[in-house]
N, C-alpha and C positions, 0 to 999 in steps of 0.2 A: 132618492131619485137621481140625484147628484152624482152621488158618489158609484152608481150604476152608469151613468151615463161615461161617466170619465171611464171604466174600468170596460166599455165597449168601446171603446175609442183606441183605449190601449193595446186590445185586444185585436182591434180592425190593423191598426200598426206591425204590431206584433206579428201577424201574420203574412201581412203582405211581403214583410224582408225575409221570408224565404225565398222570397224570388230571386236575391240575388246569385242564391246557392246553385239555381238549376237551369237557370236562362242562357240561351247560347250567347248571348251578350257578354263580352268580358266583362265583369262587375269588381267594384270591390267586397272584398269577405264583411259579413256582417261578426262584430265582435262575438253578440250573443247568439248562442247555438240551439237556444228554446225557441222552437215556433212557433208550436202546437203542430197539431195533427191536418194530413191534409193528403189527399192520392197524389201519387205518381201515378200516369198512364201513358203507356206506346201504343197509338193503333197503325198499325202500316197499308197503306193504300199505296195500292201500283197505278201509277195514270195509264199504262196503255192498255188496263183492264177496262172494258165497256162494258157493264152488267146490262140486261134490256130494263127498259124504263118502267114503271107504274103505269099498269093498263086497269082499265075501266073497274075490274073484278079486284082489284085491291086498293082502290082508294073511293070515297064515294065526296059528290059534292053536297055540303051541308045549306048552303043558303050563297047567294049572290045579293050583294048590294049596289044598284047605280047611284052611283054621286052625281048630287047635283051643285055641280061649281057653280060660283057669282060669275055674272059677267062678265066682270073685268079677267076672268081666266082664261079665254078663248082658245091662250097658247098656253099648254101643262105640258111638262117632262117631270112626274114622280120619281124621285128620288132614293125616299124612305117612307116607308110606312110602321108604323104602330097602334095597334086595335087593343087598349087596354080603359078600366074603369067607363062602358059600355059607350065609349066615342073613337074615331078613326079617325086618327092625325096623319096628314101626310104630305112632306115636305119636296117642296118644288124647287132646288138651289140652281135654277142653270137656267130659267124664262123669267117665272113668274118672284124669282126669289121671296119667297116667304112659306109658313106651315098653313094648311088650309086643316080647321077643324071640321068634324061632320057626328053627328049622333051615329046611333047604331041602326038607323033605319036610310040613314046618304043624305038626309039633312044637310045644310049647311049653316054652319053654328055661328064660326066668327074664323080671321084670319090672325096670326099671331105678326103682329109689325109688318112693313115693307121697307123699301130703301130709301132713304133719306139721309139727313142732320139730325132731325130731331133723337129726344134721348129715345124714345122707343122704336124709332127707325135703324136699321141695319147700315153701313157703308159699304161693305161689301156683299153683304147678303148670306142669310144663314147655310152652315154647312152642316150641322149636326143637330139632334134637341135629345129631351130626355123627358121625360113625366113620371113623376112622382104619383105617390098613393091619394093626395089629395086633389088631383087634378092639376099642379101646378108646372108648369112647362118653362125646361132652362134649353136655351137655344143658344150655342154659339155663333159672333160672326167673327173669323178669322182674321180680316183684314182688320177688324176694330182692334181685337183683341179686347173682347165683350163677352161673357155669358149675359141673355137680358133673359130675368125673369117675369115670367107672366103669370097672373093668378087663374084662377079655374074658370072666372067669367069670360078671359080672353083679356083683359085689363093689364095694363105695363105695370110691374111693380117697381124692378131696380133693374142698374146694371151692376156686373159683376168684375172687374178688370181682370186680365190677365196678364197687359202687356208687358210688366217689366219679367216676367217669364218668354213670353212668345211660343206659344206653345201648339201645338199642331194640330191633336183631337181632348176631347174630356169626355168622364162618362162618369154617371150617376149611381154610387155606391148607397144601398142599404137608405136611401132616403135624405142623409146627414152625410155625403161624402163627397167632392168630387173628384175624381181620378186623373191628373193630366199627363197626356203622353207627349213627349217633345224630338221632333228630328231632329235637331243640330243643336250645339252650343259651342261657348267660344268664351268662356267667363270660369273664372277660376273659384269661384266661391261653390262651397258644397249646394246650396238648393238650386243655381244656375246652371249649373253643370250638370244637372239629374236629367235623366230621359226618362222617369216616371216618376210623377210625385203626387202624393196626398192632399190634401185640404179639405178644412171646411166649405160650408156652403158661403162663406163671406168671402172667400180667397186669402185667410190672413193669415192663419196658422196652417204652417204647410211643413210636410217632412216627405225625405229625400227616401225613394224610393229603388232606384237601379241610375247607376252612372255610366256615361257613355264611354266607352273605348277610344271607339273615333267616330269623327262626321262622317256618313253616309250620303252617297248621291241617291240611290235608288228612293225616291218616295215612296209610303205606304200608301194605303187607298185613303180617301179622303176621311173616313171613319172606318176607325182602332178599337171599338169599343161597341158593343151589341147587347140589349138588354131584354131575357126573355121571360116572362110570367117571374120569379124572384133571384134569378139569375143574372150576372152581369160578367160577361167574357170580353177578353181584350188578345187583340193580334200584337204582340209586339214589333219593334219597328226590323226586319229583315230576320224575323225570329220563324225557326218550325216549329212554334212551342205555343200554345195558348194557355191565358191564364185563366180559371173561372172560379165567381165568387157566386155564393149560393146564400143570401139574406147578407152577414156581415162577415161571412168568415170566407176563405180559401179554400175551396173543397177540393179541389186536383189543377193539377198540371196535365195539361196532354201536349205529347210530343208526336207529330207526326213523320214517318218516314217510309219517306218514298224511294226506299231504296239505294240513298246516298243521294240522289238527284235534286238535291235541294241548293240553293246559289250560296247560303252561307257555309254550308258544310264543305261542298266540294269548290267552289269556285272563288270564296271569298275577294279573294284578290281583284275582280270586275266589277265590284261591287261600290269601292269605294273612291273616293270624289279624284285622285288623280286618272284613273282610266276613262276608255270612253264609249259611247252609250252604243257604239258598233258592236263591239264585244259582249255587251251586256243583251243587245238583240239576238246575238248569234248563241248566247248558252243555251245548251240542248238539255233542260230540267228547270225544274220547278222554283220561279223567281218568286213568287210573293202567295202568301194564304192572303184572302181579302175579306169576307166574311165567315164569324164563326158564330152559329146560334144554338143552344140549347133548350131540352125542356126534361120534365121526367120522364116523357115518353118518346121524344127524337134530338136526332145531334144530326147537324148540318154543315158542309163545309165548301166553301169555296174557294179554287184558287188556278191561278194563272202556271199553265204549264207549257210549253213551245211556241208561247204568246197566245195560245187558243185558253177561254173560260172551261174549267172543269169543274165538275159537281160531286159531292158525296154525302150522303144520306143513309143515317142508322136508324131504324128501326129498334127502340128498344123493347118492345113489346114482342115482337116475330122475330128477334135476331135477324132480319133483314138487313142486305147492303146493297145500296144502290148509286154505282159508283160510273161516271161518263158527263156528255158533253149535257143530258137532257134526266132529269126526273120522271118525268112524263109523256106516255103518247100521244098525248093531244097537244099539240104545237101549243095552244095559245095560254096555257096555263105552266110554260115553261118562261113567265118573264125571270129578267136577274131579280127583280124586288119582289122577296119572298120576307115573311114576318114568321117565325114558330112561336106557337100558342097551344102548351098543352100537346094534345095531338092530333093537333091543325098547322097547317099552313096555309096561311092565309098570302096572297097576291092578289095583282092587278091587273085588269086586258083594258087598253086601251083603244081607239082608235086605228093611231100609226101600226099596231102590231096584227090590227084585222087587215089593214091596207096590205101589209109586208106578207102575210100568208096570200092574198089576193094576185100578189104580184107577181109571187116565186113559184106559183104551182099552173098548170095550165087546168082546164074543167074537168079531165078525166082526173087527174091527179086529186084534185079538191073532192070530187066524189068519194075518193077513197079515204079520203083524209076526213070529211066526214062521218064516216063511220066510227072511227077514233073517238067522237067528242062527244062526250057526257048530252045528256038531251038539253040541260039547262045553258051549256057551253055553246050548244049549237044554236040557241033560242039568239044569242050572246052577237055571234056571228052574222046571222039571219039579219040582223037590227031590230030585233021582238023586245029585248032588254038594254036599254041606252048604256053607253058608253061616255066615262070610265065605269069599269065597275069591281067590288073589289068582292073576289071570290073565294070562300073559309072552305076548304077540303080536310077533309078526316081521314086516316090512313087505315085501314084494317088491322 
């Protein structure tokens, strides 16, 4: 069992240092030229293609669930979500700072830390989590430079340091891994100097994954890393390339190109920390992917093109593309916080987002707009089904 264990470990390693071969990150060559096997993929998506959205006849809604937050939540801004092992964790980093667990009926189970001193308390409050197969949940908080693990009852187990890294996002490899991405360095030693590197789950044994070139101003989004049914994909930091891992190995590379319009390809030179963020506003192409999620049956993509949000959505069962500002013709099931499951997509409708349809349309318009929404969507609306609620659609 051992000697298995180490030769997946090796193997998890092994693989990932192909990334330095293919990432538009200047990296250094990796000596060994064995990686194993793993795709190459280009999909090209033109942003000022507008495909029309998913209407009623190809997507159906499977079930809605209202959450019922504790009290103390009055004020919620969801973050992220993930609906795996039959409970919906969903993290609030900008109000309520903390992850609010729930069953799979909107229950409310337990909340993972708040902000405080204490060891199970947050300082700056969580930006990222992850959940493993046995319910156990690693949440970063960035200011600490913390991963705190919590056990499946909701109970603090440990903290996890990161700070003599400082490191930006982590994501949770094959159960046994964690992955860290880091924006800048300034330290000449090989693991300081990595903008991606390995670890266990203790943070002690760590190898150097892809080195930086140079310091970047442009920030990535706050989370690099997207984990779907046994999949775990990462945006690297100013890259068109994503990486995806599929249980413990590297299954492909996808490169996207939009045409040369991407900020490192053509524009690199605004990019980096002596220019200024005028310039960097005025590029007329595509400055950052922000979210990338998979599943067997969908690949999703988001990313920021003329400063406006753009969406793309494959269909791997219909060879379907559906690529523009909206997935959907029903407004309120177009939130950013989308989760892929299988072939679901699971989201949230809140409140603020019924208010903002209420706002921007006048009654003739609403009537029409109406028509659009699925019956249970409109129950949704109505106030028949409280809000939040988080809503699992299934695509044709």
């Amino acid at each position: 069992m051992k000697v298995n264990t180490y030769f997946r470990k090796v193997h998890v390693i092994t693989i990932l240092c192909c990334f330095l071969c293919v990432m538009c990150l200047s990296c250094s060559h990796p000596k060994d030229n064995t990686f194993g096997e793993y795709k190459s993929q280009t999909i090209k998506v033109d942003p000022e293609k507008k495909s029309k959205p998913l209407n009623m006849s190809q997507y159906d809604i499977d079930s809605v669930v209202s959450i019922s937050l504790p009290d103390s939540a009055k004020h919620f801004l969801p973050t992220k979500l993930i609906v795996k092992n039959n409970r919906i964790y969903i993290l609030d980093s900008q109000i309520s700072k903390t992850i609010y667990v729930f069953d799979n009926n909107g229950n409310y189970m337990f909340k993972l830390g708040e902000r405080g001193r204490a060891q199970d308390e947050y300082i700056g409050g969580p930006t990222d989590f992850f959940v493993d197969d046995e319910n156990r949940t690693y949440v970063f908080d960035r200011m600490a430079q913390q991963i705190k693990k919590f056990k499946g009852n909701g109970q603090f187990s440990e903290n996890i340091w990161t700070a003599d890294l400082f490191i930006h996002s982590f994501g949770l490899l094959n159960n046994k891994h964690f992955v860290y991405c880091k924006s800048s360095s300034c330290r000449e030693e090989d693991v300081y100097n990595s903008a991606l590197i390995l670890s266990d789950l203790k943070s002690v044994n760590r190898k150097q994954l892809l080195r930086f070139k140079q310091n970047y101003s442009l920030l990535p989004s706050e989370q690099t890393f997207f984990s779907n049914d046994d999949r775990l994909s990462h945006i690297p930091i100013l890259s068109d390339s994503v990486l995806v891992f599929k249980k413990d190995s590297l299954e492909k590379i996808i490169r996207f190109d939009f045409g040369g319009k991407f900020i490192q390809k053509e524009r690199p030179d605004i990019a980096i920390e002596q220019n200024n963020l005028k310039d960097l506003n005025e590029y007329d192409g595509v400055t950052a992917l922000e979210v990338y999620q998979e599943t067997e049956s969908l690949a999703y993509l988001r990313y920021i093109y003329n400063s406006t949000i753009r969406e793309w959505l494959y269909n791997k069962n219909t060879k379907q593309t559906i690529s523009g500002y909206y997935l959907f013709d029903c407004f309120l099931l177009n939130s950013r916080l989308k989760y892929l499951r299988g072939n679901q997509i699971v989201t949230i409708i809140d409140q603020e987002r019924i208010d903002f349809l209420r706002d921007s349309y006048s009654d003739s318009e609403l009537h029409e707009l109406l028509k659009q929404m699925p019956p249970q969507v409109k129950r949704i609306f109505d106030g028949n089904i409280p809000v939040p609620a988080v809503v699992y659609i299934s695509l044709k």
